[in-house]
mmCIF file of the N, C-alpha and C atoms, coordinates in Angstrom:
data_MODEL
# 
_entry.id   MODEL 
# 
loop_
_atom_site.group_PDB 
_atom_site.id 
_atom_site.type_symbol 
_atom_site.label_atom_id 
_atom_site.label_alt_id 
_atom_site.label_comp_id 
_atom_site.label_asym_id 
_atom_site.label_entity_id 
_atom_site.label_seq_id 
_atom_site.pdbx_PDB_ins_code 
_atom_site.Cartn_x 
_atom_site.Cartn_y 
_atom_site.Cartn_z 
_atom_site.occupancy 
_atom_site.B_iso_or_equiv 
_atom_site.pdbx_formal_charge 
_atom_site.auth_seq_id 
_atom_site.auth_comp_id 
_atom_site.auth_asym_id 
_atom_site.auth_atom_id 
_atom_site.pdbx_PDB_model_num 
ATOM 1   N N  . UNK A 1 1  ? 0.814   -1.194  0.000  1.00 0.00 ? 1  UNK A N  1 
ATOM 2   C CA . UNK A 1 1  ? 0.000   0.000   0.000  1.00 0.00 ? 1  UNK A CA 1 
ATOM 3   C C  . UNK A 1 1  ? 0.855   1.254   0.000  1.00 0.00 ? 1  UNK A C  1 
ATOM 4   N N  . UNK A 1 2  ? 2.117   0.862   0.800  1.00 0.00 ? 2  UNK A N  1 
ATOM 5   C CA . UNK A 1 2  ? 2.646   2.697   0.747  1.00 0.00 ? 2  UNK A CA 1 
ATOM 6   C C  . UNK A 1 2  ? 3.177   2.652   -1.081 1.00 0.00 ? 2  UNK A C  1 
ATOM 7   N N  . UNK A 1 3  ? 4.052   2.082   -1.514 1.00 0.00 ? 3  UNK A N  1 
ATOM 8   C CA . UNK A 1 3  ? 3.906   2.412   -2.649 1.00 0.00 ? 3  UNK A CA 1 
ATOM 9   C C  . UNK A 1 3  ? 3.118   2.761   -3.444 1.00 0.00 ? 3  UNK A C  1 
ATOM 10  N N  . UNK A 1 4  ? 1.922   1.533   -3.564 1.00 0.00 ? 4  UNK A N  1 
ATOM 11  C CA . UNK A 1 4  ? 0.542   2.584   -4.239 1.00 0.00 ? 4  UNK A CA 1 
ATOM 12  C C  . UNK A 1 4  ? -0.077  3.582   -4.706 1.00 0.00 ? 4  UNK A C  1 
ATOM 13  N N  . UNK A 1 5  ? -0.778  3.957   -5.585 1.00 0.00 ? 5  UNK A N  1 
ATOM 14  C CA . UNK A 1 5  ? -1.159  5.335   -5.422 1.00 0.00 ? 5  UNK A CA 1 
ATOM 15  C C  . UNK A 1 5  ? -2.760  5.173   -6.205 1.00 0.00 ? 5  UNK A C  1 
ATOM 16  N N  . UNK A 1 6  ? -3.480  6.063   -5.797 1.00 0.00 ? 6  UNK A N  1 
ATOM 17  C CA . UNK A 1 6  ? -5.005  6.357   -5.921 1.00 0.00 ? 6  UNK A CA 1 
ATOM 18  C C  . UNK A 1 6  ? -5.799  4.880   -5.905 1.00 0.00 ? 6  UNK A C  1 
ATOM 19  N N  . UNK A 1 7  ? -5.976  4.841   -7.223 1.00 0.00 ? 7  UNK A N  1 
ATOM 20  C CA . UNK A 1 7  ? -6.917  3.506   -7.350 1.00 0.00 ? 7  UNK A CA 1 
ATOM 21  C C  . UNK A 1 7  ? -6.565  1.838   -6.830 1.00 0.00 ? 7  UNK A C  1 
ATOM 22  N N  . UNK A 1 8  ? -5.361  1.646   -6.967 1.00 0.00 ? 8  UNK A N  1 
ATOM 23  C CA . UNK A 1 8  ? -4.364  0.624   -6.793 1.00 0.00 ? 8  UNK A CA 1 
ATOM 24  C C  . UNK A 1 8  ? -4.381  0.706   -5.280 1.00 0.00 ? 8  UNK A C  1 
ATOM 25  N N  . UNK A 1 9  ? -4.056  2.020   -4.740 1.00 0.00 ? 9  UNK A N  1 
ATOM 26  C CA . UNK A 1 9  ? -3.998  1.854   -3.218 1.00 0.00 ? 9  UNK A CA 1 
ATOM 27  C C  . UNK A 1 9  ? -5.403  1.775   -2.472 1.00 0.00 ? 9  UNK A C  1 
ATOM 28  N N  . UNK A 1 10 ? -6.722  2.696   -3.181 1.00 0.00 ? 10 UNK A N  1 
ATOM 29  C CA . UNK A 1 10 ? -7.903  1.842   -2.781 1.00 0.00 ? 10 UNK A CA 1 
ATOM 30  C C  . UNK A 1 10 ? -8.161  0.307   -2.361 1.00 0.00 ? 10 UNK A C  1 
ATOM 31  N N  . UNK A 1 11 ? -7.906  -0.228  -4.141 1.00 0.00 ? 11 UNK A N  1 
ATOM 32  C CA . UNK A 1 11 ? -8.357  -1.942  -3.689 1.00 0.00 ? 11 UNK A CA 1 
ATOM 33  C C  . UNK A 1 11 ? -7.263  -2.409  -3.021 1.00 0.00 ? 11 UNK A C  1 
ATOM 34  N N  . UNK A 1 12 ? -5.697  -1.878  -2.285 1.00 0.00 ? 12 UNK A N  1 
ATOM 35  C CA . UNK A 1 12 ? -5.019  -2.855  -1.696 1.00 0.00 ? 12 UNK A CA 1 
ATOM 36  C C  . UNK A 1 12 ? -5.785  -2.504  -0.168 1.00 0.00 ? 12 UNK A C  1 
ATOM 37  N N  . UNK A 1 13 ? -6.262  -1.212  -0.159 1.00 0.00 ? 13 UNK A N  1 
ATOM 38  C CA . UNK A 1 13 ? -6.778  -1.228  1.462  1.00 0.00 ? 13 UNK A CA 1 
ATOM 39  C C  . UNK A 1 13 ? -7.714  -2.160  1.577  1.00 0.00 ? 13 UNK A C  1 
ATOM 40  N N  . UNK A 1 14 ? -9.027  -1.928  0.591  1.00 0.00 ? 14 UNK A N  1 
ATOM 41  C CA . UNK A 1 14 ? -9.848  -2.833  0.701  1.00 0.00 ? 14 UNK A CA 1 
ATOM 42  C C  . UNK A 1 14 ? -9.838  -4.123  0.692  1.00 0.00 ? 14 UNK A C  1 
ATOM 43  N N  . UNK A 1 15 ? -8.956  -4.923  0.176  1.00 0.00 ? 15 UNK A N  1 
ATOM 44  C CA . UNK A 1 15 ? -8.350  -6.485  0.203  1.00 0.00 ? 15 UNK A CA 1 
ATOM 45  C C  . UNK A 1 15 ? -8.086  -6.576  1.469  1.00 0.00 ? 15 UNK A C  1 
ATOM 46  N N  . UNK A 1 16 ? -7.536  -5.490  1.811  1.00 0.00 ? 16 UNK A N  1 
ATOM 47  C CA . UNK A 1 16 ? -6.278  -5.445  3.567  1.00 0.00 ? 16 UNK A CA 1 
ATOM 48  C C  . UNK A 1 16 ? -7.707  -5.375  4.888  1.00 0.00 ? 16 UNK A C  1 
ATOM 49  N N  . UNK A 1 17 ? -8.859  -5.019  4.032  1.00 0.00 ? 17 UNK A N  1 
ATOM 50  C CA . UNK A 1 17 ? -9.943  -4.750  5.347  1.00 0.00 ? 17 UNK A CA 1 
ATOM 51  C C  . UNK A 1 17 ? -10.912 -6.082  5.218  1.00 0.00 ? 17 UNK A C  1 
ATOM 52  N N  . UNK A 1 18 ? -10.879 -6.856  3.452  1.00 0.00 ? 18 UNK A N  1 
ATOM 53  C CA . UNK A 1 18 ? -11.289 -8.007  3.711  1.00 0.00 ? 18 UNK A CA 1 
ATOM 54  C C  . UNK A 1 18 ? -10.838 -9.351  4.488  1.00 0.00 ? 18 UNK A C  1 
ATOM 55  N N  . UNK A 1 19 ? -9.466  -8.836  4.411  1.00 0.00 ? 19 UNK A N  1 
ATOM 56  C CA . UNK A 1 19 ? -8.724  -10.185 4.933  1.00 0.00 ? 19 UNK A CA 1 
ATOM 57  C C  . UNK A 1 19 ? -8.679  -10.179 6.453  1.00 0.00 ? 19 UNK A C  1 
ATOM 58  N N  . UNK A 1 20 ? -9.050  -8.967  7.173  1.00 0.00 ? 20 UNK A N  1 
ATOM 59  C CA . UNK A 1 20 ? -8.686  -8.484  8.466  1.00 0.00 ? 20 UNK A CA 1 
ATOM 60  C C  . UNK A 1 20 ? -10.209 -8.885  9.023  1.00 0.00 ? 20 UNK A C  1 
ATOM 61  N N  . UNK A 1 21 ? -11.149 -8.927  8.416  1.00 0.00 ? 21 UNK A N  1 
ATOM 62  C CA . UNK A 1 21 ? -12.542 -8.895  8.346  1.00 0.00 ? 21 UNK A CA 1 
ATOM 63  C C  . UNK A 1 21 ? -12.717 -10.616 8.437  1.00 0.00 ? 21 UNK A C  1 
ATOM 64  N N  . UNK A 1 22 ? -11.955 -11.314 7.748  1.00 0.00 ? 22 UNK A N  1 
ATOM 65  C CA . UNK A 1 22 ? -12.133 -13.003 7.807  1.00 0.00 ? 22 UNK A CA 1 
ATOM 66  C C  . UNK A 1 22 ? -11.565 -13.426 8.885  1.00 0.00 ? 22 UNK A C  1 
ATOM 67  N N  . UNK A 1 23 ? -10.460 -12.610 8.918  1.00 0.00 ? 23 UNK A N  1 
ATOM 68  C CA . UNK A 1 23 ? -9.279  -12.960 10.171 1.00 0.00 ? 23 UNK A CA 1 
ATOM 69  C C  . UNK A 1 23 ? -10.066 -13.430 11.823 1.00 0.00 ? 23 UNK A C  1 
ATOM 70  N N  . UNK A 1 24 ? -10.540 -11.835 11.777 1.00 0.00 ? 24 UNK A N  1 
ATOM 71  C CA . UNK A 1 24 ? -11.097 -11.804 12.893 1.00 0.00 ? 24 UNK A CA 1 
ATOM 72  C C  . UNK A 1 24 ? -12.240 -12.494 13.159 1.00 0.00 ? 24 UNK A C  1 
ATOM 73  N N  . UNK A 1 25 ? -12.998 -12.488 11.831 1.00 0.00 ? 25 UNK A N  1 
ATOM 74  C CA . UNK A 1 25 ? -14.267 -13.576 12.380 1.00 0.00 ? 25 UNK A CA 1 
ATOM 75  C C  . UNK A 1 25 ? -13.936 -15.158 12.667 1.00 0.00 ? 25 UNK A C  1 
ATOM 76  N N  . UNK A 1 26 ? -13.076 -15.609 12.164 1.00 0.00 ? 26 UNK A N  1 
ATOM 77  C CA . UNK A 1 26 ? -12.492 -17.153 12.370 1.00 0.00 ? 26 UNK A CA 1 
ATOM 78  C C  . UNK A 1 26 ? -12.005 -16.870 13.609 1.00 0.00 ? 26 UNK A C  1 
ATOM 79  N N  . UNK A 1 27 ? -10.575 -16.268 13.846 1.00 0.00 ? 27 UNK A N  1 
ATOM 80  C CA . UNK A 1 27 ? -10.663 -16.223 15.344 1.00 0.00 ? 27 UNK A CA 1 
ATOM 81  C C  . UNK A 1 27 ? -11.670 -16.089 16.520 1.00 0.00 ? 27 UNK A C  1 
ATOM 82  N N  . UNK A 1 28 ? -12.634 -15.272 16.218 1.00 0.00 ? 28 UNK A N  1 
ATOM 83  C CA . UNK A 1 28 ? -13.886 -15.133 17.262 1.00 0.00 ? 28 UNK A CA 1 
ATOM 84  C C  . UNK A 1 28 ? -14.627 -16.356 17.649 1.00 0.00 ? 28 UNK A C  1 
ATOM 85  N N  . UNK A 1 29 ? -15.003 -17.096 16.468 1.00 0.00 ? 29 UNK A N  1 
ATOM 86  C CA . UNK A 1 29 ? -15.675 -18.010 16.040 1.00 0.00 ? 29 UNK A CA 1 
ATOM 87  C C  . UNK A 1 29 ? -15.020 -19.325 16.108 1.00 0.00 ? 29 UNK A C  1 
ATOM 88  N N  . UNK A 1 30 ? -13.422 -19.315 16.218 1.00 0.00 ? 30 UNK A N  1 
ATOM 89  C CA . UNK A 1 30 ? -13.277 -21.013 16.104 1.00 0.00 ? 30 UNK A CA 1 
ATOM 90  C C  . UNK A 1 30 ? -12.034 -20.875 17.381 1.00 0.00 ? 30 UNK A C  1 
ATOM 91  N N  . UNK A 1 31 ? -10.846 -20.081 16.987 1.00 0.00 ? 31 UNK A N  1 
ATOM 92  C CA . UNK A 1 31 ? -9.932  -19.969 17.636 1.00 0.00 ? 31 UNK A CA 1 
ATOM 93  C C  . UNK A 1 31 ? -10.523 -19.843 19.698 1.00 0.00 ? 31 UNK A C  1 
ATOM 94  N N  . UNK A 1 32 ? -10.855 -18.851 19.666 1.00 0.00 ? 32 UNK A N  1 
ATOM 95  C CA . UNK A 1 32 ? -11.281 -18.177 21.029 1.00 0.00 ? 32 UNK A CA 1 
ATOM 96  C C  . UNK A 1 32 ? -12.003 -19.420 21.375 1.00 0.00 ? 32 UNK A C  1 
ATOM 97  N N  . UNK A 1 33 ? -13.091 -19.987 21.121 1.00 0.00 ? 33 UNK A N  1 
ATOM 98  C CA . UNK A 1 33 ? -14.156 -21.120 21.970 1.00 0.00 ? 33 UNK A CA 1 
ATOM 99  C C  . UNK A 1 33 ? -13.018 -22.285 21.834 1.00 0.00 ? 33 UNK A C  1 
ATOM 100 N N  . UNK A 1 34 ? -12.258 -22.581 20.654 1.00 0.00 ? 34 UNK A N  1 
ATOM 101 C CA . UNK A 1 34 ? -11.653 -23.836 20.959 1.00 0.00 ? 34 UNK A CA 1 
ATOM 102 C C  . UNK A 1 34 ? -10.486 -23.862 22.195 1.00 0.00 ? 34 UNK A C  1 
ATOM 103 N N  . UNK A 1 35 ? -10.060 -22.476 22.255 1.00 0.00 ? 35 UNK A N  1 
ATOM 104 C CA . UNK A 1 35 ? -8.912  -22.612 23.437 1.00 0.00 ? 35 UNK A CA 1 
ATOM 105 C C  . UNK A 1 35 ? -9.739  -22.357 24.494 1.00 0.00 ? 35 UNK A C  1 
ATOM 106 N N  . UNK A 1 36 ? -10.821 -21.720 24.795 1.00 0.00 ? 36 UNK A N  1 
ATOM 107 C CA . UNK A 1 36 ? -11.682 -21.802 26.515 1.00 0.00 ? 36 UNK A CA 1 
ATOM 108 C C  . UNK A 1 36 ? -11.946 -23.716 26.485 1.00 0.00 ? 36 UNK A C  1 
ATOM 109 N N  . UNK A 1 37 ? -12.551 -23.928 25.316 1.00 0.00 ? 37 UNK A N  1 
ATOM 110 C CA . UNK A 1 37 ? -12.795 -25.471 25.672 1.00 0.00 ? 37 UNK A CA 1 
ATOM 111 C C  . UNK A 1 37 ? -11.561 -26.235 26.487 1.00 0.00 ? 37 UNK A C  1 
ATOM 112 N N  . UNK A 1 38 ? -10.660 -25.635 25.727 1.00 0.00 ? 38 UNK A N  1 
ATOM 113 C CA . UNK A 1 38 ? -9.043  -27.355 25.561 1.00 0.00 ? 38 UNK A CA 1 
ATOM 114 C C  . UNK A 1 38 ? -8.547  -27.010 27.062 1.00 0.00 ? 38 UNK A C  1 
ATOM 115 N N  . UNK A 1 39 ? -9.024  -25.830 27.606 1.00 0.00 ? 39 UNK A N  1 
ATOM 116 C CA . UNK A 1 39 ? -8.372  -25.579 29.107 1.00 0.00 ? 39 UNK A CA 1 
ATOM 117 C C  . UNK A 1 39 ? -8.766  -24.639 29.827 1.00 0.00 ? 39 UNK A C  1 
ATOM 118 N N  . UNK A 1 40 ? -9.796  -24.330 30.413 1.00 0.00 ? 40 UNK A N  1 
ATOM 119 C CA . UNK A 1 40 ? -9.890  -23.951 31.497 1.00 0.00 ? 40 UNK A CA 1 
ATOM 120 C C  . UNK A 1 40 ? -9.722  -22.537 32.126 1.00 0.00 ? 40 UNK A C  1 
ATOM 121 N N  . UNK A 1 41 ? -7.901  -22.915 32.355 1.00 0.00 ? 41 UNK A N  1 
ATOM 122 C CA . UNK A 1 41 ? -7.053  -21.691 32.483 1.00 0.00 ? 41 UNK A CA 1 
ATOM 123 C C  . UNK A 1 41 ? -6.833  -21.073 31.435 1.00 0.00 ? 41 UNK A C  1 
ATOM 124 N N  . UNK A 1 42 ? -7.143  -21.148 30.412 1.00 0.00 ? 42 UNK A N  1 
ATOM 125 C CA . UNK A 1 42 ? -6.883  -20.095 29.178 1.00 0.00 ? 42 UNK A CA 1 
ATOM 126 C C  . UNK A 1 42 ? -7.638  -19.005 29.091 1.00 0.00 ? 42 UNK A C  1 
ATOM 127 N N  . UNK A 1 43 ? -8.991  -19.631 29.812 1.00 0.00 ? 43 UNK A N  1 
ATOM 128 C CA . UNK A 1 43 ? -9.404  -18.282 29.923 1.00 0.00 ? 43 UNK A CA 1 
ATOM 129 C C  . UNK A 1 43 ? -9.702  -16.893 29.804 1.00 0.00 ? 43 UNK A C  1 
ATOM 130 N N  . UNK A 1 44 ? -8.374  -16.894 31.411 1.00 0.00 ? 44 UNK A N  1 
ATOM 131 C CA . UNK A 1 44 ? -8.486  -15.529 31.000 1.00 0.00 ? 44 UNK A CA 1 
ATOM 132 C C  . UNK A 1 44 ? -7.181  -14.644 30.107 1.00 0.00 ? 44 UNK A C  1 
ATOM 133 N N  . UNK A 1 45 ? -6.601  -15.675 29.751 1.00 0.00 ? 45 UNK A N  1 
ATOM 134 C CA . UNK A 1 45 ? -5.589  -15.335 28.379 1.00 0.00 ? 45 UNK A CA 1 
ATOM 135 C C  . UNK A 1 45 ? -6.238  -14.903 27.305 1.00 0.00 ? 45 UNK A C  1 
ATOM 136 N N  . UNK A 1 46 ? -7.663  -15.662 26.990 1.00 0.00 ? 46 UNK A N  1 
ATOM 137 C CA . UNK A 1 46 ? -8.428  -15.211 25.766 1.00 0.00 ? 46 UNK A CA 1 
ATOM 138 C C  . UNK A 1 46 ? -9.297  -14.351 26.163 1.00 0.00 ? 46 UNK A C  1 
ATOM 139 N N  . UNK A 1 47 ? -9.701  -13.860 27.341 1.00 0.00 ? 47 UNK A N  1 
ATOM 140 C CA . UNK A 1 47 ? -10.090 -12.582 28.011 1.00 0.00 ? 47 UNK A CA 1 
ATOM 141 C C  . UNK A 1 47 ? -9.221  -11.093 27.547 1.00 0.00 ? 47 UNK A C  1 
ATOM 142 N N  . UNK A 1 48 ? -8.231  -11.671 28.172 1.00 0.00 ? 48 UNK A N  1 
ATOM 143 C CA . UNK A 1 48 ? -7.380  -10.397 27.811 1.00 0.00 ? 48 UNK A CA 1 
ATOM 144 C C  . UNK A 1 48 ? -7.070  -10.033 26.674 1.00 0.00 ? 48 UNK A C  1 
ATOM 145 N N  . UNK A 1 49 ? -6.668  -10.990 25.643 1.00 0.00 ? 49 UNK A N  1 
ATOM 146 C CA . UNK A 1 49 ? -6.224  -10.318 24.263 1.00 0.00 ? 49 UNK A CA 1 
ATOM 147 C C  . UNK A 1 49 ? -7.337  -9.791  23.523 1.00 0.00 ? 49 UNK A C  1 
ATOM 148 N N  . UNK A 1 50 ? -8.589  -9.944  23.714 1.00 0.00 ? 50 UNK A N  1 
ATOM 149 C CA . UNK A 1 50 ? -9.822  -9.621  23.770 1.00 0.00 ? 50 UNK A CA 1 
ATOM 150 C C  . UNK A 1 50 ? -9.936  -8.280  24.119 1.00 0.00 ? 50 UNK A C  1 
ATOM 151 N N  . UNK A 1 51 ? -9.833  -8.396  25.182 1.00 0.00 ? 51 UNK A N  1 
ATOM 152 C CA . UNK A 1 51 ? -9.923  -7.079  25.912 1.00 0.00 ? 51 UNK A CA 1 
ATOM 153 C C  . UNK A 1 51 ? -8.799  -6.066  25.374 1.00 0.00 ? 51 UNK A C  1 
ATOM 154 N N  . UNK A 1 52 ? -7.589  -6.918  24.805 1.00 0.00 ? 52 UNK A N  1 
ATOM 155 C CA . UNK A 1 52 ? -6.226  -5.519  24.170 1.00 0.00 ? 52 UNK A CA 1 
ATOM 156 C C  . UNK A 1 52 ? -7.288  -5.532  22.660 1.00 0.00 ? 52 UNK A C  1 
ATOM 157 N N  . UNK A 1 53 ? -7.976  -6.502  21.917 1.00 0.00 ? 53 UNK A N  1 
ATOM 158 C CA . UNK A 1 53 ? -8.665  -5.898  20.882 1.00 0.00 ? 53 UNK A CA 1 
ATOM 159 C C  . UNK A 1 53 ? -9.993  -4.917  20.833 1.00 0.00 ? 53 UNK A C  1 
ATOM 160 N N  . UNK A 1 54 ? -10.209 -4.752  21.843 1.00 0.00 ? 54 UNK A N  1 
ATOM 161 C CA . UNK A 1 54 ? -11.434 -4.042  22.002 1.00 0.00 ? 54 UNK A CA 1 
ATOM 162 C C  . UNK A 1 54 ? -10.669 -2.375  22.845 1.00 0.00 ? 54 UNK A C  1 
ATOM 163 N N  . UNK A 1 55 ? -9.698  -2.140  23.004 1.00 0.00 ? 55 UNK A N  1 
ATOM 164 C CA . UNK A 1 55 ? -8.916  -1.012  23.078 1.00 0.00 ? 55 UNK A CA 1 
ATOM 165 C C  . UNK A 1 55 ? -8.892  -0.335  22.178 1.00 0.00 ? 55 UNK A C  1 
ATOM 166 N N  . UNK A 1 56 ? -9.427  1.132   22.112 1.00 0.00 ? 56 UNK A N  1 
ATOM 167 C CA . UNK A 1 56 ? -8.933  1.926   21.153 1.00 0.00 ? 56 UNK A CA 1 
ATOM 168 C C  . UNK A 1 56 ? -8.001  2.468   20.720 1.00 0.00 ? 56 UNK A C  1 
ATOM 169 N N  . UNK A 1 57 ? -7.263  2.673   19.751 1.00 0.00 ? 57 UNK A N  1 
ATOM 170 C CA . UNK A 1 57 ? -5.522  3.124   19.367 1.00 0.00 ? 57 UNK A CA 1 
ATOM 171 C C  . UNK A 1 57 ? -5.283  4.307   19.675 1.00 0.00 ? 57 UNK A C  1 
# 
């Protein structure tokens, strides 16, 4: 993207917000419940990084 320019750097953001967009829903959805399942104590490991994604920049 920094190279990019106008149109080219449009669709690389937009690719960059689809892929960030799948990312996160698989993690929500498979990653996060499968590690509370496999242990317990993970918890609140998947609490927290949670909680650093829900932080605003």
């Amino acid at each position: 993207m920094e190279t990019a320019e106008d149109d080219q750097r449009r669709k690389a953001f937009r690719s960059l917000v689809r892929l960030l967009a799948v990312h996160e829903t698989a993690e929500e959805e498979v990653v996060h419940p499968e590690i509370r399942d496999l242990e317990p104590a993970a918890r609140p490991v998947v609490e927290a990084r949670l909680g650093e994604e829900r932080v605003d920049a």
